[in-house]
Every structure is written in C-alpha cells, then in structure tokens.
Biotite code that builds the C-alpha atoms (Angstrom):
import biotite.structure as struc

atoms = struc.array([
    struc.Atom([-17.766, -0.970, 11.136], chain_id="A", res_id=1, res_name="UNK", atom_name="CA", element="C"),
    struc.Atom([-18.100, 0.152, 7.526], chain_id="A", res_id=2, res_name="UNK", atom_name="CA", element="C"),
    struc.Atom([-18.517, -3.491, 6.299], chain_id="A", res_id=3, res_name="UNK", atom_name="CA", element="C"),
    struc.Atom([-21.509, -3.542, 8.643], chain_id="A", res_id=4, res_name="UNK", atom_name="CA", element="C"),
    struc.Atom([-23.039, -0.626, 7.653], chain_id="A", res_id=5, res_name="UNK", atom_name="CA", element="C"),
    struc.Atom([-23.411, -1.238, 3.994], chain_id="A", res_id=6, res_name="UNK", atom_name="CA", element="C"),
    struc.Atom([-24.376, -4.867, 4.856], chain_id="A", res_id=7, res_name="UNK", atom_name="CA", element="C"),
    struc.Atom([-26.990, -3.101, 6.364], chain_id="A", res_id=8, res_name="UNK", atom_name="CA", element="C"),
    struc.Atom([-27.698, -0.821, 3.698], chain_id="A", res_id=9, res_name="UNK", atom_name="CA", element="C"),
    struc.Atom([-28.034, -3.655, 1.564], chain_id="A", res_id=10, res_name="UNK", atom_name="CA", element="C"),
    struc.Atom([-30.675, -5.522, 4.283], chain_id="A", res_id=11, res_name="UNK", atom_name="CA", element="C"),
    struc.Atom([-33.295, -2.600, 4.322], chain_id="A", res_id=12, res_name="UNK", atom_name="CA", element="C"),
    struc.Atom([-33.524, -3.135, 0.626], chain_id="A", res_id=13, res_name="UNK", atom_name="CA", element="C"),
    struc.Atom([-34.264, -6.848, 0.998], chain_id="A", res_id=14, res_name="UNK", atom_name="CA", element="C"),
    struc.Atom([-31.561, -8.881, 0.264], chain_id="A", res_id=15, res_name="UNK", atom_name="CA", element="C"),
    struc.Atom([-30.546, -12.022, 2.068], chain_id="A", res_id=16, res_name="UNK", atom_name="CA", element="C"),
    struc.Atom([-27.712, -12.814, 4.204], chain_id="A", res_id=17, res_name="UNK", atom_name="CA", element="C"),
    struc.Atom([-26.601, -14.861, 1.021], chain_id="A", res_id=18, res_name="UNK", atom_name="CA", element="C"),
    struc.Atom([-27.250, -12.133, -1.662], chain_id="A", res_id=19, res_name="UNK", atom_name="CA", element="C"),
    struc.Atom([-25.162, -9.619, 0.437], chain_id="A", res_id=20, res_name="UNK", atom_name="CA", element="C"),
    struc.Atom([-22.674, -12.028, 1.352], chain_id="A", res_id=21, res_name="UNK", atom_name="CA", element="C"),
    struc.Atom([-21.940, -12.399, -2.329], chain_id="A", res_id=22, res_name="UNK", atom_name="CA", element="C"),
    struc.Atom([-21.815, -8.529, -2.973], chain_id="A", res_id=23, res_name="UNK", atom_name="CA", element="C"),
    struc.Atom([-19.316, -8.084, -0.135], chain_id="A", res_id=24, res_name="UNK", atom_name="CA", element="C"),
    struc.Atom([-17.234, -11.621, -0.471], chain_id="A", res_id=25, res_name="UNK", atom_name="CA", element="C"),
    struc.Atom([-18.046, -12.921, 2.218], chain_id="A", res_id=26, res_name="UNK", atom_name="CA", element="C"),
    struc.Atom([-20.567, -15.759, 4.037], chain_id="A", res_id=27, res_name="UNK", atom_name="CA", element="C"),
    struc.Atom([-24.238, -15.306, 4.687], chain_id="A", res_id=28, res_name="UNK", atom_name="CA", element="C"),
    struc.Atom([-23.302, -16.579, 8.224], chain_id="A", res_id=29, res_name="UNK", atom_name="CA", element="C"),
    struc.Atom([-21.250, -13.954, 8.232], chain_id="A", res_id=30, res_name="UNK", atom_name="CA", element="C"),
    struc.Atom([-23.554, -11.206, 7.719], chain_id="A", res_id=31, res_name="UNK", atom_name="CA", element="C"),
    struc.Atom([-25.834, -12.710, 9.916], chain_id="A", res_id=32, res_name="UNK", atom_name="CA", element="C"),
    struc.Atom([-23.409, -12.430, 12.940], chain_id="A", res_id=33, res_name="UNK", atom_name="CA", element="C"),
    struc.Atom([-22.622, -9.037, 11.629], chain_id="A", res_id=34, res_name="UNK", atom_name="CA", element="C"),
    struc.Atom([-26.432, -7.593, 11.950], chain_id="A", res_id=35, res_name="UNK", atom_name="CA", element="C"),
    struc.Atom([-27.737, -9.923, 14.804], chain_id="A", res_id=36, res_name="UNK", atom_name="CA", element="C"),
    struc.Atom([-25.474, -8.390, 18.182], chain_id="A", res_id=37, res_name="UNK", atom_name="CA", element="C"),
    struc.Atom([-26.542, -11.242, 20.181], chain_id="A", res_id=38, res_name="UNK", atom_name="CA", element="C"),
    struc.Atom([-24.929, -13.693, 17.620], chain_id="A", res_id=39, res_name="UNK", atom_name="CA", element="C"),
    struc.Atom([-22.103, -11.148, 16.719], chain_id="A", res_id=40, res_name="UNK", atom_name="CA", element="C"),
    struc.Atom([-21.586, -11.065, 20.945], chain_id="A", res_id=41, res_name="UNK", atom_name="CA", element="C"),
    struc.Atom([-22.421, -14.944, 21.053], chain_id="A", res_id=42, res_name="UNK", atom_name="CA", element="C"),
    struc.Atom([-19.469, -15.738, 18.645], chain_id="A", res_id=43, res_name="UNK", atom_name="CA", element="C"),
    struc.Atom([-16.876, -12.603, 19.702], chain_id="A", res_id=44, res_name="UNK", atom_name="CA", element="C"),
    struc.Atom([-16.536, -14.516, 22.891], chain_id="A", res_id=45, res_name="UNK", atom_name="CA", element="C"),
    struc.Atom([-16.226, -18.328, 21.057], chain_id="A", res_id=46, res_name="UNK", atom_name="CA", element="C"),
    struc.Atom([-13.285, -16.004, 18.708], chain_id="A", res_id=47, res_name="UNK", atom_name="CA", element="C"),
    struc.Atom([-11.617, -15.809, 22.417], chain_id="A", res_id=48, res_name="UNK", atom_name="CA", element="C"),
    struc.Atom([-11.896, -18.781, 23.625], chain_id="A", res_id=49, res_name="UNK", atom_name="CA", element="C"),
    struc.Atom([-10.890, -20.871, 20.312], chain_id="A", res_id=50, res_name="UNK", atom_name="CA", element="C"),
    struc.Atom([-8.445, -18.361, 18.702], chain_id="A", res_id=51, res_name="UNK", atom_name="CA", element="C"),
    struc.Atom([-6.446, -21.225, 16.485], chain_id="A", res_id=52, res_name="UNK", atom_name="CA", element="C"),
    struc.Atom([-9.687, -22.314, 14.888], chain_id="A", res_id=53, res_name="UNK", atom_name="CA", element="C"),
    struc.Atom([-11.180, -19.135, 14.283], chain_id="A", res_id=54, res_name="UNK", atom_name="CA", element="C"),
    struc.Atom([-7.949, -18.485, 12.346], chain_id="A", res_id=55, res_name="UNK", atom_name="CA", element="C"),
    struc.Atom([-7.803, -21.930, 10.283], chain_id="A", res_id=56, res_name="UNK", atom_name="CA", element="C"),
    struc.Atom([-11.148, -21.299, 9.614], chain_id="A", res_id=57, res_name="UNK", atom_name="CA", element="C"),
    struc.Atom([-10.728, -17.778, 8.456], chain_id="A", res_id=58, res_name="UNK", atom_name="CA", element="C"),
    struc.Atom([-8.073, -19.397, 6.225], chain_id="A", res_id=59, res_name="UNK", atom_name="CA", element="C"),
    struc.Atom([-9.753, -22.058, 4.894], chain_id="A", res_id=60, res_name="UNK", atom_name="CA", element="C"),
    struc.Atom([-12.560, -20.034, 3.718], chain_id="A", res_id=61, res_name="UNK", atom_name="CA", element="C"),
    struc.Atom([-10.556, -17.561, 1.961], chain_id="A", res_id=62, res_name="UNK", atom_name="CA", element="C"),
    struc.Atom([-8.800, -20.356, 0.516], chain_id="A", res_id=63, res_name="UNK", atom_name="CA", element="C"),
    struc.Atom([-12.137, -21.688, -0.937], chain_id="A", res_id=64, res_name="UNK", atom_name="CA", element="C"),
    struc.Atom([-13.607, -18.071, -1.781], chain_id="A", res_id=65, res_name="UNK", atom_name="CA", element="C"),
    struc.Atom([-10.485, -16.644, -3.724], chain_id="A", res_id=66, res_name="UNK", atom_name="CA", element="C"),
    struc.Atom([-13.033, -14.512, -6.155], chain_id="A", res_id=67, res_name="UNK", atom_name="CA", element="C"),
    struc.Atom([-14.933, -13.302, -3.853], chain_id="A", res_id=68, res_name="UNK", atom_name="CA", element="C"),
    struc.Atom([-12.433, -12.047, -1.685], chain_id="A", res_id=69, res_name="UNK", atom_name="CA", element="C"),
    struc.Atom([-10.590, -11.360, -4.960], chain_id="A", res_id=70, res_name="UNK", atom_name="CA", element="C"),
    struc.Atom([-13.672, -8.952, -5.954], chain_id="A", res_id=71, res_name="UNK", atom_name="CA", element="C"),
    struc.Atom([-14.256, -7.462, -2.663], chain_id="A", res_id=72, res_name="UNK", atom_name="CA", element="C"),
    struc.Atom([-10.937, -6.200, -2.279], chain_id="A", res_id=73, res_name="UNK", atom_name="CA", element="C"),
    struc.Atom([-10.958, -5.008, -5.294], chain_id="A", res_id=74, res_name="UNK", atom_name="CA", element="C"),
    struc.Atom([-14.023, -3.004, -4.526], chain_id="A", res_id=75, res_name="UNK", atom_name="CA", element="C"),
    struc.Atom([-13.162, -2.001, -1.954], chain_id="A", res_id=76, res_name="UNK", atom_name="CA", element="C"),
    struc.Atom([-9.885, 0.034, -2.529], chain_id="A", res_id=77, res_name="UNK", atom_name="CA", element="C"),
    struc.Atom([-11.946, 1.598, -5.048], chain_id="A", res_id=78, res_name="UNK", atom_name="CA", element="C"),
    struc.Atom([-14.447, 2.780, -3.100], chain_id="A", res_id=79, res_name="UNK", atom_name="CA", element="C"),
    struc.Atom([-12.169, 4.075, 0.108], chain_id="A", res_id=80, res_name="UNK", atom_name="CA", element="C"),
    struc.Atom([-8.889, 5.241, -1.429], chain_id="A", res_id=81, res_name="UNK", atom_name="CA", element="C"),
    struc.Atom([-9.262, 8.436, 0.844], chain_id="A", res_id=82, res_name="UNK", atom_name="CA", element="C"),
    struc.Atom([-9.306, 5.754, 4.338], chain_id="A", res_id=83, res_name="UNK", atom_name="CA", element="C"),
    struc.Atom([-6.989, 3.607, 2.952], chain_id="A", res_id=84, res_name="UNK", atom_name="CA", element="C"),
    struc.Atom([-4.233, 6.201, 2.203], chain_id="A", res_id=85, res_name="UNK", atom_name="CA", element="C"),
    struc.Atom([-4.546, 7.721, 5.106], chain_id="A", res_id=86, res_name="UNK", atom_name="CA", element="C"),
    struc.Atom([-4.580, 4.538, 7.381], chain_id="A", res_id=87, res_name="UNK", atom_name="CA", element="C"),
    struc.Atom([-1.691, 3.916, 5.471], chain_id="A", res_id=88, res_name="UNK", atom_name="CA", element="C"),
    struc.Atom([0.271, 6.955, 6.477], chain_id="A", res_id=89, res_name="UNK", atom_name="CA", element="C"),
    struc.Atom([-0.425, 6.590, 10.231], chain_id="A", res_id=90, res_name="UNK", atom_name="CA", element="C"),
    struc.Atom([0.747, 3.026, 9.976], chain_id="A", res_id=91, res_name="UNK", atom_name="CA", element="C"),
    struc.Atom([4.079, 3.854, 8.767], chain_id="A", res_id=92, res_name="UNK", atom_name="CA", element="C"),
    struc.Atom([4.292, 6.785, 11.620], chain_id="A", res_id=93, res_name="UNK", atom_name="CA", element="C"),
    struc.Atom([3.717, 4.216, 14.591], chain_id="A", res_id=94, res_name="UNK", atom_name="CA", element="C"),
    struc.Atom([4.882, 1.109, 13.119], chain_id="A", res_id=95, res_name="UNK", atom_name="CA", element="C"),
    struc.Atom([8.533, 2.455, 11.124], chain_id="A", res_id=96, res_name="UNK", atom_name="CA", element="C"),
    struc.Atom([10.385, 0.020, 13.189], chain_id="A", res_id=97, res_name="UNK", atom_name="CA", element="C"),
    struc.Atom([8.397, -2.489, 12.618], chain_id="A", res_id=98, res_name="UNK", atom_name="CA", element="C"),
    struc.Atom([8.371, -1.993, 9.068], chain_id="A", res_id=99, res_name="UNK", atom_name="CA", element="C"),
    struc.Atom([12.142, -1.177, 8.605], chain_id="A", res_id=100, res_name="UNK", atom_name="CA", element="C"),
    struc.Atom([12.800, -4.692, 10.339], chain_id="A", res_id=101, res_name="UNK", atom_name="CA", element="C"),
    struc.Atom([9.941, -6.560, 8.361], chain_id="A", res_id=102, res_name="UNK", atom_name="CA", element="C"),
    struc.Atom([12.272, -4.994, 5.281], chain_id="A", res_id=103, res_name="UNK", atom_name="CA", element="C"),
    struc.Atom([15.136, -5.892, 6.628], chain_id="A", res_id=104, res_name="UNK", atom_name="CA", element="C"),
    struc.Atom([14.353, -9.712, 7.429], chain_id="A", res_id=105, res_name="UNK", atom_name="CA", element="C"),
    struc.Atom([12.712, -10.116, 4.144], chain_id="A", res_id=106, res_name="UNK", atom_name="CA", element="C"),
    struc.Atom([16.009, -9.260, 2.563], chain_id="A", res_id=107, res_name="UNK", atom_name="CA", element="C"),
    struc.Atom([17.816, -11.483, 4.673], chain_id="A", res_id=108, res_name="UNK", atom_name="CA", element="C"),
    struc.Atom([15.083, -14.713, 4.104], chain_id="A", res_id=109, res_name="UNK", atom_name="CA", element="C"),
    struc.Atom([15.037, -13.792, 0.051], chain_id="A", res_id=110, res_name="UNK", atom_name="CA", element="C"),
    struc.Atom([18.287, -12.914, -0.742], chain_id="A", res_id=111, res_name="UNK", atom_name="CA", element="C"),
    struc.Atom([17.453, -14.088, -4.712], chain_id="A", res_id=112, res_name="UNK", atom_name="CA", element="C"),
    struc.Atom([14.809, -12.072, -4.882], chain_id="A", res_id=113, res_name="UNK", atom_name="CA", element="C"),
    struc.Atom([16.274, -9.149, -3.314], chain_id="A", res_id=114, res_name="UNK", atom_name="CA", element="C"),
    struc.Atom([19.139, -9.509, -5.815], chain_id="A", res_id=115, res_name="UNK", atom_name="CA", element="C"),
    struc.Atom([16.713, -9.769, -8.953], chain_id="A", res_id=116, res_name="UNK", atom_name="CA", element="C"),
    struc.Atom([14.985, -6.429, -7.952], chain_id="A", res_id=117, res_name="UNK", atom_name="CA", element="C"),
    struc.Atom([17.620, -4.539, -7.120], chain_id="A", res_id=118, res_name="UNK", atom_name="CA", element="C"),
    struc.Atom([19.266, -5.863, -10.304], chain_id="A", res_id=119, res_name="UNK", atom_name="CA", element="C"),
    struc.Atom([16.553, -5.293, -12.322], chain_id="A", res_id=120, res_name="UNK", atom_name="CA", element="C"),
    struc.Atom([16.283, -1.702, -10.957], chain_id="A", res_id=121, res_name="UNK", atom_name="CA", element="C"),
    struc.Atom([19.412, -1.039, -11.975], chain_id="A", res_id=122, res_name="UNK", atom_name="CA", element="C"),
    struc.Atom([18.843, -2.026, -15.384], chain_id="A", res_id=123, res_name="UNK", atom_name="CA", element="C"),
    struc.Atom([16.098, -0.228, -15.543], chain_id="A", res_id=124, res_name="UNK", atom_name="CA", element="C"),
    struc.Atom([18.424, 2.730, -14.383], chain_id="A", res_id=125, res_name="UNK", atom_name="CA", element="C"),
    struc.Atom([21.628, 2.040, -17.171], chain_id="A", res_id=126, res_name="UNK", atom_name="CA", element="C"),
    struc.Atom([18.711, 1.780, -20.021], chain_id="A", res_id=127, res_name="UNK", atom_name="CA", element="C"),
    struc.Atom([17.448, 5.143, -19.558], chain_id="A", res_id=128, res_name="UNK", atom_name="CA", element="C"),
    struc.Atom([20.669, 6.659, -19.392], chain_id="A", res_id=129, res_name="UNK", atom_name="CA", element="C"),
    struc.Atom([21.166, 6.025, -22.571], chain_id="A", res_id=130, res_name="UNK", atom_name="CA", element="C"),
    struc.Atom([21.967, 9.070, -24.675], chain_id="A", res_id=131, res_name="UNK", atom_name="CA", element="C"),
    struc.Atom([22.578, 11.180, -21.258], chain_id="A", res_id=132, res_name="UNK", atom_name="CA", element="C"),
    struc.Atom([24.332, 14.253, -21.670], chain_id="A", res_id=133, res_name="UNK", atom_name="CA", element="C"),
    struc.Atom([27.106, 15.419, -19.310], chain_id="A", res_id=134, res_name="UNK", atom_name="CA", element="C"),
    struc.Atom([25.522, 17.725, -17.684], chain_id="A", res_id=135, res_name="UNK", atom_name="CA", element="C"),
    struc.Atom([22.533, 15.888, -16.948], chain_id="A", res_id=136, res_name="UNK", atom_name="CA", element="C"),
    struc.Atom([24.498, 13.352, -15.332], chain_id="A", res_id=137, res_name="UNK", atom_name="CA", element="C"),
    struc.Atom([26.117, 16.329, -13.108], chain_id="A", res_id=138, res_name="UNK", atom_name="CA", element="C"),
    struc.Atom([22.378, 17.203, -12.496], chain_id="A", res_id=139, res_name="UNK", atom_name="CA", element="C"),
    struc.Atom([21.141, 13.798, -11.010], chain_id="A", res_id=140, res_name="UNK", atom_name="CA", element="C"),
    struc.Atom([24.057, 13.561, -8.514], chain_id="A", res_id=141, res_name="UNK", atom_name="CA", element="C"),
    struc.Atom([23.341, 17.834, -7.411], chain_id="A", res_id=142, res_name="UNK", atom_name="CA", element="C"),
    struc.Atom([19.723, 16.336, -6.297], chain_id="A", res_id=143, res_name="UNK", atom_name="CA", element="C"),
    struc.Atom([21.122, 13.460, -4.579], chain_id="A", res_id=144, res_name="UNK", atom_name="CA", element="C"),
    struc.Atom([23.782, 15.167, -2.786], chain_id="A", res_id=145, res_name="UNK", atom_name="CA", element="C"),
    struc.Atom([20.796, 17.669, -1.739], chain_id="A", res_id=146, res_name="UNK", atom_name="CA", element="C"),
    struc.Atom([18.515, 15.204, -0.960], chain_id="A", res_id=147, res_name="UNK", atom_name="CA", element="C"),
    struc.Atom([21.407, 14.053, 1.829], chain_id="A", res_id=148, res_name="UNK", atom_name="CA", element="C"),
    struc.Atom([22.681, 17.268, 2.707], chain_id="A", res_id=149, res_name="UNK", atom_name="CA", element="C"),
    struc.Atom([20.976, 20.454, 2.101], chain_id="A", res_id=150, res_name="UNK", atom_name="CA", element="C"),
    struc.Atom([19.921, 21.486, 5.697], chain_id="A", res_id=151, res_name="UNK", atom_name="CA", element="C"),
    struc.Atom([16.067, 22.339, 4.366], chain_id="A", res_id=152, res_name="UNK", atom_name="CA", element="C"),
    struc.Atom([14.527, 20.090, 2.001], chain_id="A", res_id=153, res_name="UNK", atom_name="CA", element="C"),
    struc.Atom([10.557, 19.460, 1.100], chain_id="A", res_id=154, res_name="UNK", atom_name="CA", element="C"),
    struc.Atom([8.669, 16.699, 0.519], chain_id="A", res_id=155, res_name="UNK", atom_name="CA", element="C"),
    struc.Atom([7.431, 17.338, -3.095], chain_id="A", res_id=156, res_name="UNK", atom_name="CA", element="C"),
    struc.Atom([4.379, 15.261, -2.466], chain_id="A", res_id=157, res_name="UNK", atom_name="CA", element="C"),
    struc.Atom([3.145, 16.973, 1.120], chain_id="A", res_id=158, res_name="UNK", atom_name="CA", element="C"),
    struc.Atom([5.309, 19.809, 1.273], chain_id="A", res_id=159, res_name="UNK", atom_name="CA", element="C"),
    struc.Atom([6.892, 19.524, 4.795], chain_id="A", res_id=160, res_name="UNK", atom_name="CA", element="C"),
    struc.Atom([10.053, 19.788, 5.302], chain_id="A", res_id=161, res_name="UNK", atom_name="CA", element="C"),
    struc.Atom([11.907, 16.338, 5.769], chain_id="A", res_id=162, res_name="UNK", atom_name="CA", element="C"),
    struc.Atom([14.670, 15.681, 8.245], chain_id="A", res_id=163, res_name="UNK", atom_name="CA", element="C"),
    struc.Atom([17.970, 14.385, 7.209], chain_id="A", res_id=164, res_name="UNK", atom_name="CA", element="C"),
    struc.Atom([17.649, 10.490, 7.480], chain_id="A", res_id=165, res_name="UNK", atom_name="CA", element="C"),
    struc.Atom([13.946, 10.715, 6.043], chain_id="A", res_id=166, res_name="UNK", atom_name="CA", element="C"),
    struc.Atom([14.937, 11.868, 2.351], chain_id="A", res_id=167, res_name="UNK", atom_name="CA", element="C"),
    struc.Atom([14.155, 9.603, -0.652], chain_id="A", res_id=168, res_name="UNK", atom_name="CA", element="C"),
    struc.Atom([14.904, 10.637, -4.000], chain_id="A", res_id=169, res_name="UNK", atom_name="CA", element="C"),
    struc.Atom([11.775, 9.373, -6.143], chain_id="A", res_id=170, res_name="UNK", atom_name="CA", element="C"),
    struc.Atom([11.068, 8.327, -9.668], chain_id="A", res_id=171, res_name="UNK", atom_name="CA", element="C"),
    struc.Atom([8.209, 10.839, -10.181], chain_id="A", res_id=172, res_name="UNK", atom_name="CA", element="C"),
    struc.Atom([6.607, 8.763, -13.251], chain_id="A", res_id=173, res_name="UNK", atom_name="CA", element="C"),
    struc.Atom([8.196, 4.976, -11.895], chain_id="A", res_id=174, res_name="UNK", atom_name="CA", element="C"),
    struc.Atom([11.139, 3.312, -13.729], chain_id="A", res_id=175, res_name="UNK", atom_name="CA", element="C"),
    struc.Atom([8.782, 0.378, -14.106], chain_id="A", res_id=176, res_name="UNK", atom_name="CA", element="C"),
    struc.Atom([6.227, 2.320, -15.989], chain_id="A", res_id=177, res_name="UNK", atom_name="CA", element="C"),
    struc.Atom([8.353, 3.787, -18.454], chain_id="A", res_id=178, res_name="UNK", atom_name="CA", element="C"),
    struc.Atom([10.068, 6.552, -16.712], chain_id="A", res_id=179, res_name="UNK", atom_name="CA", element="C"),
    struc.Atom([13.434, 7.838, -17.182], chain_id="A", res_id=180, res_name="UNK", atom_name="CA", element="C"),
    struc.Atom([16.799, 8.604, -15.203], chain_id="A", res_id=181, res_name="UNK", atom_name="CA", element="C"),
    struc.Atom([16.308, 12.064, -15.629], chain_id="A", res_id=182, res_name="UNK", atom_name="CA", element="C"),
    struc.Atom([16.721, 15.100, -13.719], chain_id="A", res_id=183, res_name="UNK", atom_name="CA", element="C"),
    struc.Atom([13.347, 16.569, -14.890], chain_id="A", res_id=184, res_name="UNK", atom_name="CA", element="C"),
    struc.Atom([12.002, 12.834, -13.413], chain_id="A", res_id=185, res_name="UNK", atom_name="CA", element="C"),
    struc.Atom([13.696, 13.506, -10.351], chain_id="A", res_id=186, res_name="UNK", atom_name="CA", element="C"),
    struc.Atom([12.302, 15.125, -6.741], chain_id="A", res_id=187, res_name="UNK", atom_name="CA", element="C"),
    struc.Atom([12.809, 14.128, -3.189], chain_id="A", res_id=188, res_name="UNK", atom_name="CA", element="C"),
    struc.Atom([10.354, 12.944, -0.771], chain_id="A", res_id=189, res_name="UNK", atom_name="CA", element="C"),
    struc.Atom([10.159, 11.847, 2.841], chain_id="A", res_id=190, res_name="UNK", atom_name="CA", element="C"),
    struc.Atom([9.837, 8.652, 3.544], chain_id="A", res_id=191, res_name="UNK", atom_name="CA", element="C"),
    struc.Atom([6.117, 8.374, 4.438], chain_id="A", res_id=192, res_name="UNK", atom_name="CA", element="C"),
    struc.Atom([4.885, 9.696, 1.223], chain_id="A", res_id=193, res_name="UNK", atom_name="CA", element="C"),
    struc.Atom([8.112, 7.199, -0.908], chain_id="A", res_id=194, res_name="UNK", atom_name="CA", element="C"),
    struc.Atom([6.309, 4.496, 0.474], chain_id="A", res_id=195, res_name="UNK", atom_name="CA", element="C"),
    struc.Atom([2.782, 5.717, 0.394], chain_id="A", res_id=196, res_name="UNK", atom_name="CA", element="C"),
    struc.Atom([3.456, 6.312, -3.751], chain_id="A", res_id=197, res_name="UNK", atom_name="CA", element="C"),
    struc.Atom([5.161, 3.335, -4.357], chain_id="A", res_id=198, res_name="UNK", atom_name="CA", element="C"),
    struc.Atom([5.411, 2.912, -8.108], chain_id="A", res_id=199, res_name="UNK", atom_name="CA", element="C"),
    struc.Atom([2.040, 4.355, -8.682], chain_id="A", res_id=200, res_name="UNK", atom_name="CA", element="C"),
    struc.Atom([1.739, 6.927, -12.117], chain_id="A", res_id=201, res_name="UNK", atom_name="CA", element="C"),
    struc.Atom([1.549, 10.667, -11.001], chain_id="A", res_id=202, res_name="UNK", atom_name="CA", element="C"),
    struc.Atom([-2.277, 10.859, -11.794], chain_id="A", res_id=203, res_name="UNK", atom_name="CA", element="C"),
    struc.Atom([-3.142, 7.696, -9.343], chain_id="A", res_id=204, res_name="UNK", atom_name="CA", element="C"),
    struc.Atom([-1.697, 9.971, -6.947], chain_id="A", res_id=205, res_name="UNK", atom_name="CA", element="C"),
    struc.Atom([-3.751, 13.370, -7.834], chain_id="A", res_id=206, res_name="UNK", atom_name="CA", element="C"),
    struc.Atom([0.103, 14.655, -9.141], chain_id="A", res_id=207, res_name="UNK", atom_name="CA", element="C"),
    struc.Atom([-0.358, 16.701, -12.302], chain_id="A", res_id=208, res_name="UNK", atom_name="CA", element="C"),
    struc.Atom([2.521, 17.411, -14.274], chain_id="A", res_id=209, res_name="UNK", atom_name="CA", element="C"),
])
C-alpha cells in the first residue's frame, strides 16, 4: 500500500507511468495496474490463475532491472527504517522456528562457509585480545556466565528482562568494524534485538555511548 500511495503522489504532479516507474524501480505497466483497480483486479486474478509465470516473470524482470531495483531498495530502507525495524521484530516473534531452522539448514548446506565465518570470528576475537590483562579476561567470562545464569538479566538494547535461553552476549561496536574483546565492549541482549542489530555501529542503532 505505501508503494501505491507515493506512486500516486507522484501522478497528481504529472508524471507518467514511465517517469514514476523509474523513481520507484519498477515498470510503467506496473504503476498502471497499481492506480487503475480494474486492471490491478483484472491481473490479481490472472496472478491466481498463472502463479509459475507471474513468478518467472517477476524474476526475469528483476534480473533485467538490477539498478533499479538496486536504487529502490536502497531508497527505500532509507526512507522507512522505523517500518522496517519494526516488521523486523515481529517477524522474528512469529517466525523463530522458522528462522532457527532456516539457520540451521544453511549451516548444514554451507558447511565451508560456516567454517570461514566462524573462523574468521574467532580471529577477529584472538586479535583483540592482544595485550589483555588478567583480570579483564576474568571479566569477559563473569558476563558470560551471567548472561547464562543470573536469574534476572536485561536486554541492554530494550530493557526487558530476557529469559534464560534468549541471552546473547553482543559486540556493542561489532568485531567487524573495529571493535574489541573487551569487557567495556561487552553487554547482553535478547535474542530479538542480537538479531535486529546485527553488526550495525551503535549510532545506526540510535545507541550513544
């Protein structure tokens, strides 16, 4: 619905099916169907009746339209970070099984590539523990051991407190981007938020530190 409405904003100022197709990456005959409800109820029921071709032709045109789809999407998490993250979050509610076993078979159909990120996460790991003092080391396994034990523990990105099963100890500024090993780089979060963050940097996330 929010693809239709600003290809209608763009309509009332007078710009063709083409034009706006281009601004939003994708067809003029696209927008046409999207603003015209006879043709968008016209080819809704042709989508039900031919399913497979709708698809291969979905496919084939973003196949032959990588930029523009390339630019829209772009755009478009730019524009609705707010909807995206929070779509995001319900997903992983109602969907964790589906998600743990999308993970899991992954794994299972990639094993090299599993291997090379977990090895290269652990690399990541031994370089910044170079120079590590005793005690800091002593320090990184107290949050761990919390993060698995400790009967109340909050999310340091929402707050709430997270069951035991749903604790992830995070990176707060990512390994990838230069963080370290550290306990001051250390906090635990539930699951949701884990995945939600990602290896984003604490300011794509609103985090000041």
């Amino acid at each position: 619905m929010k693809r239709i409405e600003e290809a209608q904003q763009l309509r009332d100022k007078s710009l063709s099916y083409s034009a706006i197709g281009r601004t939003l990456g994708v067809s003029g005959e696209t927008v046409s169907r999207w603003l015209n409800p006879a043709v968008r109820a016209r080819y809704a029921g042709w989508r039900a009746t031919h399913r497979a071709k709708a698809i291969a032709c979905s496919a084939v045109y973003r196949a032959t339209h990588k930029a523009e789809v390339k630019a829209y999407k772009a755009a478009y998490c730019t524009t609705h970070k707010k909807e995206i993250k929070t779509y995001g979050a319900a997903y992983c509610v109602t969907h964790r099984a589906e998600a743990v076993a999308r993970i899991a078979a992954w794994r299972r159909e990639h094993p090299g590539k599993n291997r090379a990120f977990n090895a290269t996460r652990r690399a990541l790991k031994r370089g910044t523990l170079i120079g590590v003092t005793i005690g800091q080391l002593a320090e990184i396994a107290e949050i761990y051991r919390r993060s698995q034990e400790d009967p109340k523990v909050r999310c340091y990105l929402c707050g709430t407190l997270i069951p035991i099963g749903h604790r992830h100890v995070d990176h707060i500024m990512p390994l990838s981007k230069g963080g370290a090993h550290r306990p001051s780089n250390l906090a635990v979060a539930c699951d949701k938020c884990n995945r939600s963050k990602h290896a984003k940097l604490p300011e794509d996330i609103g985090l000041l530190l």
